[in-house]
N, CA, C and O atoms as a GROMACS GRO file, in nm:
protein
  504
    1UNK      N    1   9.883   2.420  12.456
    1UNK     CA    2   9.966   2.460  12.567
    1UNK      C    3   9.956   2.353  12.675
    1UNK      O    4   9.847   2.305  12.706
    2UNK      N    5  10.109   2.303  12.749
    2UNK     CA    6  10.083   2.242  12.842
    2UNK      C    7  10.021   2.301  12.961
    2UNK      O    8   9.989   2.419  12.972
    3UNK      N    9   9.999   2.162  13.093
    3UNK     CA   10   9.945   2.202  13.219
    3UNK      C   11  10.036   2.327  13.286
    3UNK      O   12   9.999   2.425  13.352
    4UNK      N   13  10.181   2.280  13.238
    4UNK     CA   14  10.261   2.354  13.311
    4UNK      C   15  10.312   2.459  13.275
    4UNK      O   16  10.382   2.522  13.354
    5UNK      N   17  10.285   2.511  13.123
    5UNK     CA   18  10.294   2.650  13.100
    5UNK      C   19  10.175   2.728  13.097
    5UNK      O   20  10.194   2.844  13.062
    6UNK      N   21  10.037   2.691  13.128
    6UNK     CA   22   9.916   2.693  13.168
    6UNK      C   23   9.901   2.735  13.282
    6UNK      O   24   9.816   2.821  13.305
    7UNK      N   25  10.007   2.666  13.417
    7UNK     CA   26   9.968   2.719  13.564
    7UNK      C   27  10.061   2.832  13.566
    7UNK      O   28  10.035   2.928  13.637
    8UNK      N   29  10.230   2.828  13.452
    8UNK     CA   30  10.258   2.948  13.466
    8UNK      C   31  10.234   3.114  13.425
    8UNK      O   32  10.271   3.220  13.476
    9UNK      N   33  10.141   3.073  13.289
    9UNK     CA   34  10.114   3.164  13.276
    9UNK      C   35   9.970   3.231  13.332
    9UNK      O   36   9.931   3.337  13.282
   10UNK      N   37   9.906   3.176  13.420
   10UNK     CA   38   9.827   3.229  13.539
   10UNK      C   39   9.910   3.314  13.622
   10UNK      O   40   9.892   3.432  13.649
   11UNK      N   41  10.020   3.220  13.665
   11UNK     CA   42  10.098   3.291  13.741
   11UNK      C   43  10.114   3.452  13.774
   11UNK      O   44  10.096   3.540  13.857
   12UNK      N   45  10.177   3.413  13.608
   12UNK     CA   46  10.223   3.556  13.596
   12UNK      C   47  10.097   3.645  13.559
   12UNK      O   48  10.112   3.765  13.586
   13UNK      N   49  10.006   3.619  13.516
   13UNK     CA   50   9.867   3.679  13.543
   13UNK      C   51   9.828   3.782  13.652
   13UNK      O   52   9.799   3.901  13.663
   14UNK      N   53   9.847   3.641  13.743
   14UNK     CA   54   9.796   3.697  13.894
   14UNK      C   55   9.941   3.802  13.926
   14UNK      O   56   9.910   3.913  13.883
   15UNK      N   57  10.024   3.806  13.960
   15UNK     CA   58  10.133   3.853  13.961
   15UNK      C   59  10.200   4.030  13.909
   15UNK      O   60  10.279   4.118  13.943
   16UNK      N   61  10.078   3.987  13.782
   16UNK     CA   62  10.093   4.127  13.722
   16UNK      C   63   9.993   4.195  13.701
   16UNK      O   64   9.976   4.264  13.601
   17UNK      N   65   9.890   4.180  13.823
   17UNK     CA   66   9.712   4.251  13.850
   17UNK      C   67   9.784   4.431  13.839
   17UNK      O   68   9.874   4.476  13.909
   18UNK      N   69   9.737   4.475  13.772
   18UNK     CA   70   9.757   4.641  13.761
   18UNK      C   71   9.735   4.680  13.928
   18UNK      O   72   9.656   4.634  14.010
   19UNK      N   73   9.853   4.798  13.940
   19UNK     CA   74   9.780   4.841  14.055
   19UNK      C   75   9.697   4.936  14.073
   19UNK      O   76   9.708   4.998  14.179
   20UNK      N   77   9.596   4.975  13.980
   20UNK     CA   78   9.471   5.009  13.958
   20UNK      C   79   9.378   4.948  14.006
   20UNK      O   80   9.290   5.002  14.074
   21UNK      N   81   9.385   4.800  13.974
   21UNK     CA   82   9.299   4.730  14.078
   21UNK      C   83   9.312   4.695  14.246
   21UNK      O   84   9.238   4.630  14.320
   22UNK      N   85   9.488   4.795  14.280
   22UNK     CA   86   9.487   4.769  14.440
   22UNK      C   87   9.446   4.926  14.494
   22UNK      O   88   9.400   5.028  14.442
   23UNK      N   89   9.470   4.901  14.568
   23UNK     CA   90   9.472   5.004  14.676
   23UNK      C   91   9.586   5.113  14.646
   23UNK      O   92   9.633   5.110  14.760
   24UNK      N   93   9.662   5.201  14.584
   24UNK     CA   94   9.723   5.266  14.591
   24UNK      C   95   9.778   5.345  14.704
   24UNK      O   96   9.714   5.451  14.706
   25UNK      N   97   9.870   5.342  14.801
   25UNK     CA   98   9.904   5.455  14.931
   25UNK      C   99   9.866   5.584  14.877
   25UNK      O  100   9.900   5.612  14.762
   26UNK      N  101   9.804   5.660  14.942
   26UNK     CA  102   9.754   5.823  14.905
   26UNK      C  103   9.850   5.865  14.838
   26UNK      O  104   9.842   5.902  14.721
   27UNK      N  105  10.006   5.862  14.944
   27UNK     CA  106  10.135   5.942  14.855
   27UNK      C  107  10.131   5.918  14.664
   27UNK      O  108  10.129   5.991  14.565
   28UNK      N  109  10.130   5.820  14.684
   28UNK     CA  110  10.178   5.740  14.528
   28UNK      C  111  10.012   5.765  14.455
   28UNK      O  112  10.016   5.757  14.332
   29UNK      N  113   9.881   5.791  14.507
   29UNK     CA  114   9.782   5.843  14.439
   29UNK      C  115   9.801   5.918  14.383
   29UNK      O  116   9.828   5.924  14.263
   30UNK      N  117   9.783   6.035  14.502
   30UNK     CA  118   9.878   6.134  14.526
   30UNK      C  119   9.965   6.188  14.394
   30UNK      O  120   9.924   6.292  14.342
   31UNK      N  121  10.058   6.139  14.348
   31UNK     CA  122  10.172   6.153  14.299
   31UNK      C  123  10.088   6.139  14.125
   31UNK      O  124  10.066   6.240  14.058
   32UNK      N  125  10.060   6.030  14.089
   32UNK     CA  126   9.983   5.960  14.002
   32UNK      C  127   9.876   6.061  13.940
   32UNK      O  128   9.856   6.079  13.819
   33UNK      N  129   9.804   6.134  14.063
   33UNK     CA  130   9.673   6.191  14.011
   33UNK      C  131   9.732   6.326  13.921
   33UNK      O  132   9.707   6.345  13.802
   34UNK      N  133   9.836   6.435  14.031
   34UNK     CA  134   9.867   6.518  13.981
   34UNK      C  135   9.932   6.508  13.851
   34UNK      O  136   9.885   6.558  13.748
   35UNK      N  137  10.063   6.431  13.859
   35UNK     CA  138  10.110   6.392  13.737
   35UNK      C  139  10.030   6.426  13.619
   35UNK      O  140  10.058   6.528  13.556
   36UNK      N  141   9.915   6.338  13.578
   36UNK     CA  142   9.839   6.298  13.491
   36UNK      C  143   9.785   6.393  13.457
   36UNK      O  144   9.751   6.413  13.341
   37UNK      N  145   9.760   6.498  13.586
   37UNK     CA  146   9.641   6.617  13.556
   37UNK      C  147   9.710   6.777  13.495
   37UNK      O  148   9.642   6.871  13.454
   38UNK      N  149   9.878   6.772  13.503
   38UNK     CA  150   9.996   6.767  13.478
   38UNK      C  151   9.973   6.919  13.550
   38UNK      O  152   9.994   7.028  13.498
   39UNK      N  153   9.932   6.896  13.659
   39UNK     CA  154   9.920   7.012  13.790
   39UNK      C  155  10.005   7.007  13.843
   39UNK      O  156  10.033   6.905  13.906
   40UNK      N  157  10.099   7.134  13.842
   40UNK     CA  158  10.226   7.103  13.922
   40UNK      C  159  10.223   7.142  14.036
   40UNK      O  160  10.318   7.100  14.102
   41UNK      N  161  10.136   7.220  14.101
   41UNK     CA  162  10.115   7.260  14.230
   41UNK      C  163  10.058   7.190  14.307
   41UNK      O  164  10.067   7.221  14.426
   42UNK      N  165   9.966   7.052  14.267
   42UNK     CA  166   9.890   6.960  14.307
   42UNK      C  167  10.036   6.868  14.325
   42UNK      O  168  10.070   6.820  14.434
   43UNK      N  169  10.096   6.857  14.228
   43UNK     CA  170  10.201   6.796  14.184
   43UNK      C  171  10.283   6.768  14.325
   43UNK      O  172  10.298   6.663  14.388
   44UNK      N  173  10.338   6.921  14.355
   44UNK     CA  174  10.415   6.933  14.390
   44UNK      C  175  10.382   6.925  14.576
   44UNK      O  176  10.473   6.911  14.658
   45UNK      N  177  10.275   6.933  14.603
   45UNK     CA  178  10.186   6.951  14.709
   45UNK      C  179  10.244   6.801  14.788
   45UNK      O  180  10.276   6.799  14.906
   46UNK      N  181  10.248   6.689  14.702
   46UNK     CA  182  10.258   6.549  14.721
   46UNK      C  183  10.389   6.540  14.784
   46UNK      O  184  10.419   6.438  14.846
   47UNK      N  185  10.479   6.650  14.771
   47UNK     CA  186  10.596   6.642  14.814
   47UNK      C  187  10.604   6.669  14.961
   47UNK      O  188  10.500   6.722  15.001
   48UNK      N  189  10.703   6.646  15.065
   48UNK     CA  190  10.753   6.690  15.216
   48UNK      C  191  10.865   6.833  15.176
   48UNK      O  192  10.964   6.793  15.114
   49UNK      N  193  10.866   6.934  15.192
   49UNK     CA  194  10.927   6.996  15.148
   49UNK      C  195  11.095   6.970  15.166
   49UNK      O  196  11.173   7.022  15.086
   50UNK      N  197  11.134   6.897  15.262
   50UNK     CA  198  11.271   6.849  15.254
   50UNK      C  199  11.306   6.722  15.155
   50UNK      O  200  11.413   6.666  15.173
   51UNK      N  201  11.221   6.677  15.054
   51UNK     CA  202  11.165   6.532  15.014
   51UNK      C  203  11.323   6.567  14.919
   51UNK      O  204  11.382   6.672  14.897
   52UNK      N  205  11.352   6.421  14.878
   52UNK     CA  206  11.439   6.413  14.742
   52UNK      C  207  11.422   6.314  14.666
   52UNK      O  208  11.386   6.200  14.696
   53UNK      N  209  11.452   6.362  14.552
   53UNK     CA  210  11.408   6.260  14.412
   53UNK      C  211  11.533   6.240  14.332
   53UNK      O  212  11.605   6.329  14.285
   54UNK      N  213  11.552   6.080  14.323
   54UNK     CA  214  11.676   6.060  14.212
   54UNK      C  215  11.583   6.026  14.105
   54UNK      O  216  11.468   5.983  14.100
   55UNK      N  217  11.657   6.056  14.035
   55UNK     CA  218  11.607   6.015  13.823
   55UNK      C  219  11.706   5.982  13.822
   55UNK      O  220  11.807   6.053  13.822
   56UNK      N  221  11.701   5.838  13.820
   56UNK     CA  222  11.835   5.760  13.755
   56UNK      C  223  11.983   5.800  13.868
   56UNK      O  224  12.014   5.760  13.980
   57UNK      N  225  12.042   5.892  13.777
   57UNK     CA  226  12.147   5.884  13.842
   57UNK      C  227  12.183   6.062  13.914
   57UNK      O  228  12.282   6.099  13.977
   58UNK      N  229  12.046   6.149  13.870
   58UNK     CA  230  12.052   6.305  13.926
   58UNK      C  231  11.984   6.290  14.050
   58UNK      O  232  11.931   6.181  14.070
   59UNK      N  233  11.974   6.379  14.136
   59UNK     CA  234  11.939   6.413  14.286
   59UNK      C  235  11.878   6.494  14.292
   59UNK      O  236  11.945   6.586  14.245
   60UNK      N  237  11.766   6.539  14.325
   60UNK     CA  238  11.714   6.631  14.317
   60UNK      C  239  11.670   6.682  14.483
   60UNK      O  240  11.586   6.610  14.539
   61UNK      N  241  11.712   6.776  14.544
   61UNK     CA  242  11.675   6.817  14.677
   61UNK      C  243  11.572   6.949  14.740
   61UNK      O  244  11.600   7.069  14.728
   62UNK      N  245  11.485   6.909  14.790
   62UNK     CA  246  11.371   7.012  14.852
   62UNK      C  247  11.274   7.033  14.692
   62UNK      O  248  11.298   7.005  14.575
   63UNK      N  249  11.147   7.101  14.772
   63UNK     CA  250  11.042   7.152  14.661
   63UNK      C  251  11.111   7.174  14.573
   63UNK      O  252  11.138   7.089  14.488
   64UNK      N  253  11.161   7.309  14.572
   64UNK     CA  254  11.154   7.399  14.454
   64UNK      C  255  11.282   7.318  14.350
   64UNK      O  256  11.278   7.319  14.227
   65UNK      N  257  11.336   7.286  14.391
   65UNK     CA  258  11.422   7.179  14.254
   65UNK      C  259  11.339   7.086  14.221
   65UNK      O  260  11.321   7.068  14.100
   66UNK      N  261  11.259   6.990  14.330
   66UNK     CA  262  11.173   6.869  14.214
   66UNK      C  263  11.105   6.954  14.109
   66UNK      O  264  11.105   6.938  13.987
   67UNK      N  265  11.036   7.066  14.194
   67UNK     CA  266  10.946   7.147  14.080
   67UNK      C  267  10.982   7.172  13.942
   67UNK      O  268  10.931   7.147  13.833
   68UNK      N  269  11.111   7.243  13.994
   68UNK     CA  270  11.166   7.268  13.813
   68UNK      C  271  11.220   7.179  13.738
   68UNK      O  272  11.240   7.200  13.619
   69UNK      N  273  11.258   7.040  13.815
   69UNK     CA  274  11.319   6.900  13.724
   69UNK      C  275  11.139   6.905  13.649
   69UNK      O  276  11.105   6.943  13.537
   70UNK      N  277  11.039   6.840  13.787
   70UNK     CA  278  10.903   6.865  13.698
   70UNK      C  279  10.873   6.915  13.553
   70UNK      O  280  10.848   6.860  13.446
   71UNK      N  281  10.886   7.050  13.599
   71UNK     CA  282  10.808   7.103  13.492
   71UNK      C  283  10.903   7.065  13.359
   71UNK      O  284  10.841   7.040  13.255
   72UNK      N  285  11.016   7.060  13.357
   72UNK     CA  286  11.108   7.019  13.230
   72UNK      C  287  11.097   6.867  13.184
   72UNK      O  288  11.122   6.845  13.065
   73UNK      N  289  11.061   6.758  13.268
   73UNK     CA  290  11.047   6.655  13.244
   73UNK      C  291  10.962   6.566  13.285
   73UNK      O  292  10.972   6.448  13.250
   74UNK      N  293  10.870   6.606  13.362
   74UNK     CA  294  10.728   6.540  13.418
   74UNK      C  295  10.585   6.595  13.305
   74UNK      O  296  10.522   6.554  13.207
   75UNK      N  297  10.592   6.746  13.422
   75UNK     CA  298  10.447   6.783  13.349
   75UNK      C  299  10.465   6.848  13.265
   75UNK      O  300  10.367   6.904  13.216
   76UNK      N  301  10.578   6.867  13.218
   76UNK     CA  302  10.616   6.939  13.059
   76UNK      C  303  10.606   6.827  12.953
   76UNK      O  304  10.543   6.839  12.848
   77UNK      N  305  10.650   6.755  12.979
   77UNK     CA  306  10.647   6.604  12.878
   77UNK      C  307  10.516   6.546  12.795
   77UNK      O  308  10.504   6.475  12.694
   78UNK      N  309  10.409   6.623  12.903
   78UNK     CA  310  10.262   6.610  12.824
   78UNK      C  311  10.209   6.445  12.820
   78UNK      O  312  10.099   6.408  12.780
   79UNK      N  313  10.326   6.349  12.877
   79UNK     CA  314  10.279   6.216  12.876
   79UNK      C  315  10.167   6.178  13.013
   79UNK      O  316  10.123   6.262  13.092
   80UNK      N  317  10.145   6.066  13.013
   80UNK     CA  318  10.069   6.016  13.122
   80UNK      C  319  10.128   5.910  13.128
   80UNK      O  320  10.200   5.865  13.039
   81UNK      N  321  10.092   5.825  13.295
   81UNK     CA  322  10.158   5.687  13.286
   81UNK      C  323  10.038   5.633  13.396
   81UNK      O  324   9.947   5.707  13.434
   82UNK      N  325  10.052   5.506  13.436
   82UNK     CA  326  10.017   5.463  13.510
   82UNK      C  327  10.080   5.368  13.600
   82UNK      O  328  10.185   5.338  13.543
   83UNK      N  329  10.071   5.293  13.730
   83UNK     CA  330  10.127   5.264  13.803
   83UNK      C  331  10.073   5.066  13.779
   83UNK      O  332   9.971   5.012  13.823
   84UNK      N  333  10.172   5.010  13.707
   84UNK     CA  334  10.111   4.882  13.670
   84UNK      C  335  10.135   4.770  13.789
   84UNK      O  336  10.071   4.666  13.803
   85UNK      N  337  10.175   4.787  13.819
   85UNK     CA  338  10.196   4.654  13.935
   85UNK      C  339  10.250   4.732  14.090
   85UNK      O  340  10.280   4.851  14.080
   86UNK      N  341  10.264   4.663  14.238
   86UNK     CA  342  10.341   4.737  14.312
   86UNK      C  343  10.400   4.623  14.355
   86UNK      O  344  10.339   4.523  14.394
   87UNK      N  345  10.518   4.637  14.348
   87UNK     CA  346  10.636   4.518  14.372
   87UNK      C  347  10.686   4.474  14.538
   87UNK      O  348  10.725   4.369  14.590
   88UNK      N  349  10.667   4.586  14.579
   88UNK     CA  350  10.692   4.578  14.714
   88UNK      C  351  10.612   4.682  14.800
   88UNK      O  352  10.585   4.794  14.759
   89UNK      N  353  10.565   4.624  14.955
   89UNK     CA  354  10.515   4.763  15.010
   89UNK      C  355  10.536   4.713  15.160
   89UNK      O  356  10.502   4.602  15.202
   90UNK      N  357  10.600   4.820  15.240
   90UNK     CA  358  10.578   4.786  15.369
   90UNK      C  359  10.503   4.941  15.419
   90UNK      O  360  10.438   5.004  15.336
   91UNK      N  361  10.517   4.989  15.545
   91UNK     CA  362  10.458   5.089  15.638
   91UNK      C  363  10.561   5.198  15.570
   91UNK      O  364  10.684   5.195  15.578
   92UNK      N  365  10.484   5.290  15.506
   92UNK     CA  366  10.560   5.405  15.445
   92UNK      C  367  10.690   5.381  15.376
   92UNK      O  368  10.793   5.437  15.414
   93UNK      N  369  10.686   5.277  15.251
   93UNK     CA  370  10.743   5.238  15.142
   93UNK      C  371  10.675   5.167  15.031
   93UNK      O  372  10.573   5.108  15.066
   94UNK      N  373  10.711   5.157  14.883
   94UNK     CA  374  10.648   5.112  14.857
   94UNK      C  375  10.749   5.116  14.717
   94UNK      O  376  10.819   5.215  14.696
   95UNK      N  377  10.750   5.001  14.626
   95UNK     CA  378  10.792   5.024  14.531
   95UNK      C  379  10.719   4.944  14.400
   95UNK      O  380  10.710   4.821  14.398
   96UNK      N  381  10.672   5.025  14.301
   96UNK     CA  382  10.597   4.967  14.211
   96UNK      C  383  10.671   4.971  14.065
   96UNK      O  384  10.774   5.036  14.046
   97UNK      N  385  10.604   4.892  13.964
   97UNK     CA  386  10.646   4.906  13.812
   97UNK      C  387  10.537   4.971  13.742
   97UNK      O  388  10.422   4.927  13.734
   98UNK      N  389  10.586   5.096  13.684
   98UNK     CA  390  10.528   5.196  13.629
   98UNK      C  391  10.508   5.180  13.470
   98UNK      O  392  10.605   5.115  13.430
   99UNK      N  393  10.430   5.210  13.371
   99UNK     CA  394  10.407   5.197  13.256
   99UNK      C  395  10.414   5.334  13.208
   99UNK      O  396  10.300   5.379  13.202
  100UNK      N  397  10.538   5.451  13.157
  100UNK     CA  398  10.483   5.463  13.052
  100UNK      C  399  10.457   5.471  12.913
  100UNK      O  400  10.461   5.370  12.842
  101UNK      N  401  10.427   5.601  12.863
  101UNK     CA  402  10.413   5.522  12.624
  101UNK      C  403  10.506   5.419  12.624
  101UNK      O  404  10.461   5.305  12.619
  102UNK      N  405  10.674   5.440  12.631
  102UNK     CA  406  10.742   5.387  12.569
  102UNK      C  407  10.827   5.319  12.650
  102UNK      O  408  10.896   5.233  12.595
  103UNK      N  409  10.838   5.335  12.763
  103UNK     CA  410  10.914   5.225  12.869
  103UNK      C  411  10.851   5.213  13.021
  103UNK      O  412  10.771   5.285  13.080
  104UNK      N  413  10.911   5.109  13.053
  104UNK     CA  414  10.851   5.078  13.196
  104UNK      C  415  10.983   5.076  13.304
  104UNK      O  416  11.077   4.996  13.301
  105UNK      N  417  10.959   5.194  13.405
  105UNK     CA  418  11.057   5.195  13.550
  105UNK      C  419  10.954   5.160  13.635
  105UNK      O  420  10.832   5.142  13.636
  106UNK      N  421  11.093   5.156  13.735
  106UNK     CA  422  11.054   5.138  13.870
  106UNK      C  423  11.059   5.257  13.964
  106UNK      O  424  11.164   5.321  13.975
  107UNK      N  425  10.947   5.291  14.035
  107UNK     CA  426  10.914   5.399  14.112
  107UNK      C  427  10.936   5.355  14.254
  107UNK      O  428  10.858   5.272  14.302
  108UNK      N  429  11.054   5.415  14.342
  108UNK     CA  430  11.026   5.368  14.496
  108UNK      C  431  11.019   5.492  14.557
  108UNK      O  432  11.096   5.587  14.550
  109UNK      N  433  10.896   5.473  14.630
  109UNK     CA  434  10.860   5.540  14.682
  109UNK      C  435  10.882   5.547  14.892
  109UNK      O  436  10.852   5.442  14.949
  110UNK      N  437  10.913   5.622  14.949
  110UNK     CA  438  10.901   5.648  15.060
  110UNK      C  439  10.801   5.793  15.119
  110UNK      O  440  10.793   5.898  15.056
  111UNK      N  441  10.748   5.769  15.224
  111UNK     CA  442  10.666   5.916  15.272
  111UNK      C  443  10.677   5.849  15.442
  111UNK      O  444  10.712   5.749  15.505
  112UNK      N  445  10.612   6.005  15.458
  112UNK     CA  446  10.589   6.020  15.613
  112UNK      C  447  10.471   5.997  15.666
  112UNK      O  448  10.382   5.942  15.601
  113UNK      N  449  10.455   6.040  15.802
  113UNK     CA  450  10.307   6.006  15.853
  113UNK      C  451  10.222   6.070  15.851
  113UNK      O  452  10.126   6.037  15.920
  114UNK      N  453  10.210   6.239  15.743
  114UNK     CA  454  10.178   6.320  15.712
  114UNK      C  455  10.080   6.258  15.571
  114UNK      O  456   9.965   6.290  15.540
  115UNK      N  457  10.170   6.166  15.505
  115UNK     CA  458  10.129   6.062  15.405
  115UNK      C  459  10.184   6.159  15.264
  115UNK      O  460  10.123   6.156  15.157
  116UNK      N  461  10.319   6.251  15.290
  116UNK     CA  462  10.406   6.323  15.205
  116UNK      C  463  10.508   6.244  15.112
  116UNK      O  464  10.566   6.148  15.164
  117UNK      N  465  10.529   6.269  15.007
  117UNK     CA  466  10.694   6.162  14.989
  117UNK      C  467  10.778   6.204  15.008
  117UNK      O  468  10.798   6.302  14.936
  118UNK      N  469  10.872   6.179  15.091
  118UNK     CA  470  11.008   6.230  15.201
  118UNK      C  471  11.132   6.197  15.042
  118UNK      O  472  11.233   6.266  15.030
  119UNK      N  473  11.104   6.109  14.962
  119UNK     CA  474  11.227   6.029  14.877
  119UNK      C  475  11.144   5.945  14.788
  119UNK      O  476  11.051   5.872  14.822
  120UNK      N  477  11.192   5.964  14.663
  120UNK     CA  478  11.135   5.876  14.530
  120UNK      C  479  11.293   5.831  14.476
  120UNK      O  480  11.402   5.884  14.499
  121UNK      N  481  11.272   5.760  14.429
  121UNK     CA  482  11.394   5.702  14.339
  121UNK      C  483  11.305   5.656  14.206
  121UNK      O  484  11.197   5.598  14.211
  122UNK      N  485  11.382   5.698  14.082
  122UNK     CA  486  11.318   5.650  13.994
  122UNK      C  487  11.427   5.562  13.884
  122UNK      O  488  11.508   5.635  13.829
  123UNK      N  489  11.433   5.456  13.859
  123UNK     CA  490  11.511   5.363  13.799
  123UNK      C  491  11.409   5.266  13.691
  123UNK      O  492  11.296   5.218  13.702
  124UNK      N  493  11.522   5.264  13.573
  124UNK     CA  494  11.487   5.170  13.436
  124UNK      C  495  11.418   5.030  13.521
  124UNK      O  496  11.451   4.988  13.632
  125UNK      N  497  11.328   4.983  13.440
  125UNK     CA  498  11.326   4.870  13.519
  125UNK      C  499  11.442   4.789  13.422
  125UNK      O  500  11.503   4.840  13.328
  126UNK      N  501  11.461   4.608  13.488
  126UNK     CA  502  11.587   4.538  13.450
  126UNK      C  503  11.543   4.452  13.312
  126UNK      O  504  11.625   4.381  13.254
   0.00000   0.00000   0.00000
């Protein structure tokens, strides 16, 4: 291998540190822990009760609808994922690339100062 596909593939090394090894925002812990533990009340706890969630191209508005998208396609699904990289983050935003079994999206996340998620968007990654 050359020098120069050598420094790039460091690059992308460094670039693609799991974000396991960062700091995770509570929300998106938060979000991550329940998921996994496929607690939907923990789950759902992570939410602002006015919060909304797109999947792709559906909308989902207040608790009790994320809940039941949830339970049909989150913690019903029986999968786990993890949060592999975070692509972007400013003061109550944040958007990361998610891993899971069989494909990888992108999770953007927004919350409040409560440290709730007000809005998720969830999209294929490209």
């Amino acid at each position: 291998m050359n020098r120069g596909a050598s420094a790039a593939s460091a690059i992308g090394i460094l670039l693609a540190v799991s974000a396991q090894a960062e700091t995770l925002p509570e929300a998106i812990a938060c979000y991550e822990r329940a998921t996994n533990a496929k607690d939907i009340d923990a789950y759902i706890n992570c939410f602002a009760e006015d919060a909304v969630m797109v999947d792709v191209s559906r909308t989902f508005e207040g608790r009790e609808a994320i809940r039941s998208w949830a339970m049909r396609e989150v913690i019903g699904s029986g999968e786990t994922f993890r949060h592999r990289s975070i692509l972007e983050a400013t003061d109550g935003y944040a958007k990361t690339e998610v891993g899971w079994l069989n494909w990888v999206v992108h999770y953007s996340y927004w919350w409040d100062a409560d440290g709730k998620i007000t809005r998720m968007s969830l999209q294929y990654a490209d």
